[in-house]
C-alpha positions as CSV (number, residue, x, y, z in Angstrom):
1,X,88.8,121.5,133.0
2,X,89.6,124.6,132.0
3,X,86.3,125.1,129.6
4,X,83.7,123.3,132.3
5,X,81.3,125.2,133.8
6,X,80.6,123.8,137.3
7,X,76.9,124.8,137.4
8,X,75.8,123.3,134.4
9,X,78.2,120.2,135.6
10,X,76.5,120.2,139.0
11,X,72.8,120.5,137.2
12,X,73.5,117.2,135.0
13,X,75.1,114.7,137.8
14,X,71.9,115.5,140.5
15,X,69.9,112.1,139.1
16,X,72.8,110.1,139.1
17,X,74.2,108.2,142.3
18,X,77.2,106.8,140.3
19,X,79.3,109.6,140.4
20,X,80.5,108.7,136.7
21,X,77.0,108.0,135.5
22,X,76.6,111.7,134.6
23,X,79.4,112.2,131.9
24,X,77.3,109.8,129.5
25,X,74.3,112.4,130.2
26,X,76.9,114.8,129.1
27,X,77.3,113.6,125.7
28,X,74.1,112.2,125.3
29,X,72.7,116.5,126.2
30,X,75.3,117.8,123.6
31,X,74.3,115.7,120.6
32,X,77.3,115.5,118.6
33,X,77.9,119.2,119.5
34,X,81.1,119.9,121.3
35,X,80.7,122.6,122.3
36,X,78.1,121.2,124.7
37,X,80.9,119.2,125.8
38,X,82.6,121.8,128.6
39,X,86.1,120.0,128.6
40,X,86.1,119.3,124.9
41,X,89.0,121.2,123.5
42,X,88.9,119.6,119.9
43,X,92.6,119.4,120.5
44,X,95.0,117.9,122.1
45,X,96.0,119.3,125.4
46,X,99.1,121.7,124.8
47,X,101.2,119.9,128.0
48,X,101.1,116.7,125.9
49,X,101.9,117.8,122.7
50,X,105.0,120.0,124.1
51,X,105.8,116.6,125.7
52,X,105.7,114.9,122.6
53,X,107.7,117.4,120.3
54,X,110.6,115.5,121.3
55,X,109.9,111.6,121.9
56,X,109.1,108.9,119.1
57,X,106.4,106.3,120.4
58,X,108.5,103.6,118.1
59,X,105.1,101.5,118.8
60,X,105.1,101.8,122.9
61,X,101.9,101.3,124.2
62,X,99.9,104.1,125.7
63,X,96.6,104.5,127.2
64,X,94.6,107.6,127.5
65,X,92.3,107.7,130.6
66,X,89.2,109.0,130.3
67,X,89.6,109.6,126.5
68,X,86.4,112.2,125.7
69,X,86.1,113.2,122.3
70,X,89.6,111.3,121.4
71,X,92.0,114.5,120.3
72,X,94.8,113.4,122.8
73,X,94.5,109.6,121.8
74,X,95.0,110.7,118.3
75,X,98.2,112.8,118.5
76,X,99.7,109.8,120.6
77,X,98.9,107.6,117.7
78,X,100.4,110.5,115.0
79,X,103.6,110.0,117.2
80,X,103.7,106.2,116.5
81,X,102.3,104.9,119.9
82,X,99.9,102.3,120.0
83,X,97.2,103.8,121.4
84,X,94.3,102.5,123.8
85,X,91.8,104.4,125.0
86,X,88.7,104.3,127.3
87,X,86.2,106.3,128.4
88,X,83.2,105.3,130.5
89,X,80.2,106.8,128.2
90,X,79.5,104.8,125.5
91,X,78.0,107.9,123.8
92,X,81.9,109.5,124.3
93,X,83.5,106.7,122.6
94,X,81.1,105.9,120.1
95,X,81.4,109.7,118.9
96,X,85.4,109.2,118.8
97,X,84.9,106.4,116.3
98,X,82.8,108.2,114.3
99,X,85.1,111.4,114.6
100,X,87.8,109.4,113.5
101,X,87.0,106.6,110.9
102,X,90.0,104.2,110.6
103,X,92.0,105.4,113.3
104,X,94.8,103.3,114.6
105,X,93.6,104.3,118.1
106,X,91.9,101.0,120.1
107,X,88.8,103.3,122.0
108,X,87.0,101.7,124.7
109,X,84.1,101.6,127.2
110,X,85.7,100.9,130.3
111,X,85.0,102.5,134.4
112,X,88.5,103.5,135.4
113,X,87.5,101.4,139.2
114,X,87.2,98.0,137.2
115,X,89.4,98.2,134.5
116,X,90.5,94.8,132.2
117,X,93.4,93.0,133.9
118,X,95.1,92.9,130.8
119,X,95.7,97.1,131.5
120,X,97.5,96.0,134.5
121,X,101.1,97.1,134.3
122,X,100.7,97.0,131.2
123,X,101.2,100.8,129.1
124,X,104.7,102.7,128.4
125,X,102.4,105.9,128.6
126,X,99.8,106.4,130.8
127,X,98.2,109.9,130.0
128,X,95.2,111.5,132.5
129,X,93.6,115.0,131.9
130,X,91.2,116.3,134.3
131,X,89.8,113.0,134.6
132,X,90.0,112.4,138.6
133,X,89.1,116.2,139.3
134,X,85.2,114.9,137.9
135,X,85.4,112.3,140.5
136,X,84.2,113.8,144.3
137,X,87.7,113.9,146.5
138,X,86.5,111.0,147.9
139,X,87.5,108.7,145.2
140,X,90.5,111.0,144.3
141,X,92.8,107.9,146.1
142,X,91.3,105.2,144.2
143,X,91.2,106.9,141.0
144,X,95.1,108.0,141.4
145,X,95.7,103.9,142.1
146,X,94.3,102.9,139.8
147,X,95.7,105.2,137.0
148,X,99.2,104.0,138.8
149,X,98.8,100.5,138.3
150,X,98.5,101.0,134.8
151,X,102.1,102.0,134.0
152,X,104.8,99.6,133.0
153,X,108.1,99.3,134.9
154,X,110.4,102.2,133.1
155,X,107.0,103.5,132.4
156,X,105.7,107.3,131.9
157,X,102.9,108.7,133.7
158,X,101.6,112.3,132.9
159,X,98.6,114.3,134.8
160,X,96.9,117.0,134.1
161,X,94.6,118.6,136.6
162,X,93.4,121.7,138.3
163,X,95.1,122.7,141.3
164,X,94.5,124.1,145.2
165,X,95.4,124.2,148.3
166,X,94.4,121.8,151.1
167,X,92.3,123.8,152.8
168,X,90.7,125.2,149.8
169,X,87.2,122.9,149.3
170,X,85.1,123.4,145.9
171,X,81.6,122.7,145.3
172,X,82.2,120.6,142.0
173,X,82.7,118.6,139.5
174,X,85.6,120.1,139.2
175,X,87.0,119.0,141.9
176,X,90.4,120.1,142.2
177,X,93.6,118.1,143.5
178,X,96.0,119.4,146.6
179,X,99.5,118.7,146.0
180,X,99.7,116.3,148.6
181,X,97.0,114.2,146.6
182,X,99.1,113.7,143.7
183,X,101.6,112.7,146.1
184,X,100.0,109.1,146.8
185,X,101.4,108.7,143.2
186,X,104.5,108.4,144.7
187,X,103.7,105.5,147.1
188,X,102.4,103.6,144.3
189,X,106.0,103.0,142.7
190,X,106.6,105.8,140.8
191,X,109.1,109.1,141.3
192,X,108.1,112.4,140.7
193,X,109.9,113.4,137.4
194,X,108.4,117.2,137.0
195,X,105.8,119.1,138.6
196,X,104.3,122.6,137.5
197,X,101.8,124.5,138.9
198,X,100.5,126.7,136.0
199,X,98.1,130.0,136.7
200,X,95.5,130.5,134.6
201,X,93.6,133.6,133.6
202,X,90.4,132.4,134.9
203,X,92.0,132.8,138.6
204,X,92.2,128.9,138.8
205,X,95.5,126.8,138.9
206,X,96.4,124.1,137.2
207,X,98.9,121.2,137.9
208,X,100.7,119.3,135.1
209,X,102.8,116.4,136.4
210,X,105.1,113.7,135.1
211,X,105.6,110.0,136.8
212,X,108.1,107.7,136.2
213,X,108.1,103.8,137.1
């Protein structure tokens, strides 16, 4: 989450014992401003679209987890993929819609811990940014499972997320992945096809990953 600022992050989820509950109170506090939105980029993130300069979707379905204000889901669908994607604020993908009328792009309310069975194995592309770092590192084992299990045999999965090392703890959301978290990917079927570790400006790191099945 490049853009998030953790204090104001920290500030919204205190009411909230579901720790997703508070990104609806996100976009519900930014009222149809992004730039209330602290991981809004109003673009797709640059990792997928240098992915995508040189692949076709030719129809494949994809899923975009954790879809926010819908930029990603849209340049899958502008690459010919047949996009599905959920978010678990109904404010977020109500504001997607109405972003972008007659999109191609299948949005959804959905919690990533009790997704449809029908997502099950079931998406060519599975494409995550930033979404388990919101989640305390608790959950950071179900979350990656569950993103997993979404990915069809010979499928794709990417991850985008910030990075540290294991003995580094943060006071978040963000909460940022080790390494060796990302790892469990691997015991869920899939091989690691690249991993980068990206420094930013801020001082922060960030990891951008591809999975295959």
């Amino acid at each position: 989450m490049e853009q998030q600022g953790p204090t104001q992050n920290r500030a919204l989820r205190q009411p909230y014992t579901d720790p997703s509950a508070w990104f609806d109170a996100v976009y519900t506090h930014a009222k149809h401003n992004p730039s209330m939105v602290p991981w809004a980029r109003q673009s797709a993130h640059p990792f997928l679209l240098d992915w995508l300069q040189q692949r076709q979707g030719d129809k494949q379905r994809a899923l975009v987890v954790g879809c926010g204000l819908g930029d990603d889901a849209e340049a899958l669908a502008h690459q010919h993929f047949t996009v599905t994607a959920f978010d678990v604020s109904p404010n977020a993908v109500a504001w997607c819609r109405e972003r972008f009328p007659g999109s191609p792009v299948n949005y959804e309310v959905a919690d990533l811990f009790t997704l449809p069975e029908g997502y099950q194995q079931a998406f060519d592309l599975v494409f995550d940014a930033l979404t388990i770092q919101s989640l305390p590192p608790h959950l950071h084992t179900k979350a990656i499972e569950a993103i997993a299990h979404c990915v069809a045999p010979g499928g794709t999965l990417l991850i985008i997320c910030h990075g540290r090392e294991p003995e580094e703890e943060f006071d978040g959301p963000p909460w940022p992945l080790a390494r060796f978290e990302l790892d469990h990917i691997q015991q869920c079927g899939l091989h690691e096809v690249q991993f980068q570790d990206r420094p930013l400006s801020s001082g922060t790191r960030t990891f951008l990953a591809e999975y295959q099945k």
